[in-house]
N, C-alpha and C positions, 0 to 999 in steps of 0.2 A: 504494500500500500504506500502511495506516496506522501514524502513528510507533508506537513500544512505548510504552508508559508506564514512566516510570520512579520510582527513590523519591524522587527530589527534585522532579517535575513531582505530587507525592501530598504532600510538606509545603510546597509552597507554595499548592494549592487549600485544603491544608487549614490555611495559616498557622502552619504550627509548622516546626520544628528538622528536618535531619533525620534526627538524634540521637531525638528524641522520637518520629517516624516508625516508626524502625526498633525500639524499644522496645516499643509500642505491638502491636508487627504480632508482635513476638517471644512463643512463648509460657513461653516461660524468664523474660524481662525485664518483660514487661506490667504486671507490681505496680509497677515505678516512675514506672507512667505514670497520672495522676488517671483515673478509670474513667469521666467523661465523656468525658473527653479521647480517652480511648480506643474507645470508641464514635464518637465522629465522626470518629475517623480511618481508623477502618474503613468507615464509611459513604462517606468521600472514595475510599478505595481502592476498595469495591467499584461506587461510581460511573463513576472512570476505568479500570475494567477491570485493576485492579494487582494483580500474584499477586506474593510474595514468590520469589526464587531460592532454593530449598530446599540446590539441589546446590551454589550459590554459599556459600550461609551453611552448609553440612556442609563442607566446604573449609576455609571458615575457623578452622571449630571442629575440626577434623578428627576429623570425626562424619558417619558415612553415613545417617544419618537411618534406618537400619534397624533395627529389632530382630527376635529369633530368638525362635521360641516352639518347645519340643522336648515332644513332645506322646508319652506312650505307647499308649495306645486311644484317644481323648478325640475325635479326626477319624471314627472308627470306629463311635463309639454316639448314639444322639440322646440319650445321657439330660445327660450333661455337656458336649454343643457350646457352652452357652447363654456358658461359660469363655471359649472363641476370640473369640467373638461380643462379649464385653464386654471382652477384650482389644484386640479388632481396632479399635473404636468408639475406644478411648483413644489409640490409636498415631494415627490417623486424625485426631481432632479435634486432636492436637499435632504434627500434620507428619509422619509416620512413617507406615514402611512395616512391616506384621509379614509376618514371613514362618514359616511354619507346617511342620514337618516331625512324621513320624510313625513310632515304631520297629514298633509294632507287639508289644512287649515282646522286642525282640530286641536285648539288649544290643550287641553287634559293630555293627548296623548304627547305633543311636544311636550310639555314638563315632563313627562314618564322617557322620554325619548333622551331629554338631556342629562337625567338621573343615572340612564343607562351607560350613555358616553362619559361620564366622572365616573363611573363604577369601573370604566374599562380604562381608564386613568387616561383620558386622552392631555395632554400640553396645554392647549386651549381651543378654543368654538369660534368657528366663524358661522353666523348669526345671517342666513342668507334670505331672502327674497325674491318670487319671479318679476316682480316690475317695481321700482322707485318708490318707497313711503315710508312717510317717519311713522317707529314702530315704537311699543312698549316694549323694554327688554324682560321678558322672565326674569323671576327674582332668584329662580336657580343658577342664575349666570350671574349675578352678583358677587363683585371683588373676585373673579374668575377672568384668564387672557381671554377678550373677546374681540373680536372686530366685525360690524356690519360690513352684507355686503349688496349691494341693489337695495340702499337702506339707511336714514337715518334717524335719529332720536335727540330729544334735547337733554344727553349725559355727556359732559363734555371728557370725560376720560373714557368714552368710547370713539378707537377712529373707525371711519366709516368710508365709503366709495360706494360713488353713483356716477350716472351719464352724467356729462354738461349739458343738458336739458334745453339751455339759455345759448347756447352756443349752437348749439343743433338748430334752435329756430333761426338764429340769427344766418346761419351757414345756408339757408333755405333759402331766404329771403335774400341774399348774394347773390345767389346761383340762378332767379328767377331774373332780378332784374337785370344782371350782367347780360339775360339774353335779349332786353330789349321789355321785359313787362312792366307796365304802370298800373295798369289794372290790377290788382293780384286778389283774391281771397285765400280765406282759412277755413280749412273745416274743421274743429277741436273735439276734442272728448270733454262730454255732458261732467263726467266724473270731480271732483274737487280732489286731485291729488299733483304732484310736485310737478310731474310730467306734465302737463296740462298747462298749468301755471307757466313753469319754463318756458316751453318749447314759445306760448306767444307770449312771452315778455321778450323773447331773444326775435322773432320773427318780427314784433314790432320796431324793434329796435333796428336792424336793420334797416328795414323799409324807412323809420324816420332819416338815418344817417343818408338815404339819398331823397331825402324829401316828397317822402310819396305818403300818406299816412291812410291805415288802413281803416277804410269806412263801416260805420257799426253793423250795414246792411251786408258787407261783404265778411261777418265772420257769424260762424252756423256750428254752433256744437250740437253734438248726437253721439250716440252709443258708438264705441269704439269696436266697431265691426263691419261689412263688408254693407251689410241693410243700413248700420247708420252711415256712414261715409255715402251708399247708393241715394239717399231719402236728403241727403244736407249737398247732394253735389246738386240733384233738380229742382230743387228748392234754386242755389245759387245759378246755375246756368238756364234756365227755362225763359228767362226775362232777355227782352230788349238789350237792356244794359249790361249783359255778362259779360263776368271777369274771362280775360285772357289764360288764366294759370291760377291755379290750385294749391296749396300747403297742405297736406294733409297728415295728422297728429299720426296714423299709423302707417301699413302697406296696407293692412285690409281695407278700413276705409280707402285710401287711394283705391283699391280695386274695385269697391264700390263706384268710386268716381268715375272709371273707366267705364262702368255700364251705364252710369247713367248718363255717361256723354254718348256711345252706344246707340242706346234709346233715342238721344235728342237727334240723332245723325251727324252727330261732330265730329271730328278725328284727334287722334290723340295723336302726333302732338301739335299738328296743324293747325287745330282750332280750338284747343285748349292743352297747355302744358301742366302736367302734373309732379310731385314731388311729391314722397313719402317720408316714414322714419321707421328704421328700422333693421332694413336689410334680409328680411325673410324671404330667404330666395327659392321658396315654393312660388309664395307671389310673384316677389320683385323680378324674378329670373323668366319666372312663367308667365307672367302678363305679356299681351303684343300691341305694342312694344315694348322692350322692359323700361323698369319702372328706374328712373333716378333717384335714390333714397339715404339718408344719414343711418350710417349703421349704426345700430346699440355697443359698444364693445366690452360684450360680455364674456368671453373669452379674455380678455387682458384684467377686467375688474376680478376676475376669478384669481387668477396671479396676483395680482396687487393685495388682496385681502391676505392671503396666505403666508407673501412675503412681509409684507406688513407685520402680520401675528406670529412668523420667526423674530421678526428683529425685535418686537416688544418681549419675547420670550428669553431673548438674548440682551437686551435693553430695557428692565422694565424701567425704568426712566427716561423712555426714550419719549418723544413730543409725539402727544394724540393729532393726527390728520384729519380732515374732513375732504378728502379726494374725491375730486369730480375728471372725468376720464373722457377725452375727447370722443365724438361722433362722426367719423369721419364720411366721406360724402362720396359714393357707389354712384355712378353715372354713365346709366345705357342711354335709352333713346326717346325717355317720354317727354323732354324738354327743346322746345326750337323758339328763335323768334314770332311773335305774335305779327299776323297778317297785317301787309300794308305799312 
């Protein structure tokens, strides 16, 4: 049977310390170590087959290398997995295991849920959400590593990350009138929550920074789905007076909007330009034409939480965040100059 490899049979192939060794391989400690150095010592490791003792060095630190991720829909929908999926990668590429629970929006059973993940000694909870809204923390998570994530609260020693909401709308309202629109409408979500808010405080703003201001007749909230977006786009284009181009709070609504311009016999984007939020590229990709839309970046807020709740694990004195994460802007073919 062949010997193990050990850390000291790894700095002496590789002629270092092995202090510098274990530095090196640490992903807490690795900035002390020169980043060549650090590279060939990995290189030495993963030539003699050397995996670091994970449960060893949690032991020492007494740290079970796990973390909890309390999830309410989010395992549920394809639209926000992309969250777990960029949490999972950061836990992953720094030695960590996440482990994933779902209430379902059933309060009772999250408390029972996060009971379970301190039973399993997790490090700390990221504390997730499927879309934007300041939440009540469980009091099970009290004076426990926490970080929201698609989420925030007014605890200020909890950090948190969400969309820029305000920057998203604002990014919209650039991109509509860069192509030539004065005319514009909004179609919002009926809903009172952050997204909503955002998206047309950032849409208005834009639009005032090039002196267009958007008229009370041209903004139409409804249910944030493909019937409210369809019911709030014929309402807005059916009249004389229709706007050129559309904002619309989701992709569904936006694909709402495409049939009710459809209906009216207009073309997209000939005779109305649309813009969404989101990047659901069931829709955005699958609508004709595709849809131009501010993506969610749920996939990077997923990492951001995670790394975040290392370094507070590794820092608890390190400075609570309130991260808001750009929306960056997917652009097919639903946007053209408006006729004439």
């Amino acid at each position: 049977m062949a010997t193990k490899v050990n850390i000291r049979d790894v700095a002496k192939a590789a002629g270092v310390s092995v202090t510098t060794v274990s530095h090196a391989l640490s992903e807490a400690h690795s900035s002390r170590v020169n980043a060549r150095t650090v590279e060939h010592i990995k290189a030495v490791a993963g030539d003699l087959g050397y995996a670091p003792n994970r449960m060893a060095s949690g032991l020492r630190n007494q740290r079970s290398q796990i973390l909890g991720l309390v999830s309410d829909e989010i395992t549920t929908t394809p639209f926000a997995g992309a969250m777990i999926q960029g949490a999972q990668d950061a836990a992953s590429e720094h030695g960590h295991l996440l482990m994933v629970v779902n209430s379902g929006l059933d309060n009772e059973l999250e408390r029972q849920e996060i009971r379970a993940l301190q039973q399993h000694q997790v490090d700390g909870i990221i504390y997730a959400r499927m879309f934007n809204q300041q939440v009540s923390v469980p009091g099970e998570l009290s004076g426990r590593p926490t970080i929201l994530l698609d989420a925030t609260s007014e605890d200020p020693a909890l950090s948190s990350v969400v969309p820029d909401e305000f920057a998203a709308g604002e990014s919209a309202a650039d991109l509509l009138v860069a192509a030539g629109h004065r005319t514009i409408a909004m179609i919002n979500n009926e809903d009172d929550i952050p997204a909503a808010h955002g998206r047309l405080a950032g849409f208005r703003a834009g639009l005032d920074r090039q002196g267009i201001t958007l008229a009370a007749d041209r903004l139409v909230a409804g249910h944030p789905s493909t019937a409210g977006g369809r019911e709030a786009a014929l309402h807005l284009l059916a009249g004389d007076s229709r706007p050129t181009a559309l904002f619309c709070f989701n992709d569904q609504m936006a694909m709402g909007a495409y049939q009710a311009a459809g209906h009216l016999r207009l073309t997209v984007p000939a005779d109305v330009s649309i813009v969404g939020v989101d990047n659901l590229e069931l829709i955005a990709d699958g609508l004709w034409p595709g849809l131009s839309t501010m993506a969610l970046p749920h996939y990077e807020m997923g990492r951001w939480a995670v790394l975040k709740l290392l370094d507070e694990l590794d820092n608890p004195g390190a400075q609570r965040v309130q991260e808001k994460i750009a929306c960056p802007l997917v652009e097919r073919s639903s946007v053209a100059p408006p006729k004439g």
